[in-house]
C-alpha positions in Angstrom: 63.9 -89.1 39.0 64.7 -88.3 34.9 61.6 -90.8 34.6 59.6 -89.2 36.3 60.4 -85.6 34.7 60.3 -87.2 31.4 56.4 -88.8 32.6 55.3 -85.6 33.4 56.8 -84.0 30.1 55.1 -86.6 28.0 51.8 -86.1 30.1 51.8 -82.3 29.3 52.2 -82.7 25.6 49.6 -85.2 25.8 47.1 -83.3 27.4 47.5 -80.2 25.7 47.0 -82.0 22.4 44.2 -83.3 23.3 42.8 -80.0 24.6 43.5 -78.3 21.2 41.9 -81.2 19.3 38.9 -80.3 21.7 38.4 -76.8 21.0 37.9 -77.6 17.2 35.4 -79.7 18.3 33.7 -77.2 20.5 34.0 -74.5 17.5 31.6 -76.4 15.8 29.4 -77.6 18.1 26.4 -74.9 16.4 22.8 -76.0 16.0 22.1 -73.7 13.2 23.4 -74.5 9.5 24.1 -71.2 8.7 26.4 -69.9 11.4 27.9 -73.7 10.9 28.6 -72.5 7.3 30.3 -69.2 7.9 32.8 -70.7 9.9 35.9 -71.9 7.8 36.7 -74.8 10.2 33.5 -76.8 10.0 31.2 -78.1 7.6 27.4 -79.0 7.8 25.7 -82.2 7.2 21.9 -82.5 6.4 21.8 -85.9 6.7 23.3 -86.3 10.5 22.0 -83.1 11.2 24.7 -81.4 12.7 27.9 -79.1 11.9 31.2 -81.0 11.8 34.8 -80.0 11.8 37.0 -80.6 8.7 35.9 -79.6 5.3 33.5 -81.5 3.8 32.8 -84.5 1.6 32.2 -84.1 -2.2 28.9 -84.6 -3.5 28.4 -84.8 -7.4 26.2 -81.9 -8.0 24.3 -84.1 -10.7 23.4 -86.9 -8.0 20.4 -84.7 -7.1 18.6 -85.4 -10.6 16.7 -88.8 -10.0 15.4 -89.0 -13.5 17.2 -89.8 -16.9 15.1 -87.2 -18.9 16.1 -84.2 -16.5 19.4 -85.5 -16.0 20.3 -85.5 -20.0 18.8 -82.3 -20.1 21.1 -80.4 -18.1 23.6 -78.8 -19.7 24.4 -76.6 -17.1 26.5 -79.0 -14.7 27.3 -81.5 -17.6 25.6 -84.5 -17.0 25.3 -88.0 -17.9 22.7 -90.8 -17.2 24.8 -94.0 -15.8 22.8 -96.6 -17.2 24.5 -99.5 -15.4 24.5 -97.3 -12.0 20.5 -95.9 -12.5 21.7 -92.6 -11.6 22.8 -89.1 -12.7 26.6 -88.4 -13.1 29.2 -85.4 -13.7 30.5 -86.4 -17.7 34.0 -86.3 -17.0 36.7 -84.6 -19.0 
């Protein structure tokens, strides 16, 4: 009897873990990147397509420059031309 009482307890935590875990999920289940943005909980990613939950992965803002000239140039973000990489990095501090 006490295993049964402590199955059923040990269901019940189970289950309702697993239906808050789903709700997060269902939060960001949006289509649109913009409503995806203004909620706190999720994140948007261009290259899946889709909104995710969690916060989201760090990009270097100076990856987007695929040239050495315009990379050098930009003083703004601070940053660097990785010869040995062949790509534009954050200098770091």
């Amino acid at each position: 009897m006490r295993a049964i009482v402590a199955f059923l307890i040990a269901f019940a935590v189970g289950l309702g873990a697993s239906l808050v875990e789903t709700v997060a999920e269902e939060k960001c289940m949006i289509g649109d990147a913009a409503l995806c943005l203004a909620n706190p909980a999720c994140h948007w990613e261009a290259d899946k397509r889709g909104c995710y939950p969690g916060p989201a992965k760090h990009q270097d803002a100076c990856s987007v420059h695929g040239d050495q000239t315009i990379c050098e140039t930009d003083v703004t973000l601070g940053c660097k031309w990785s010869a040995s990489e062949n790509k534009c990095e954050t200098k770091a501090e």
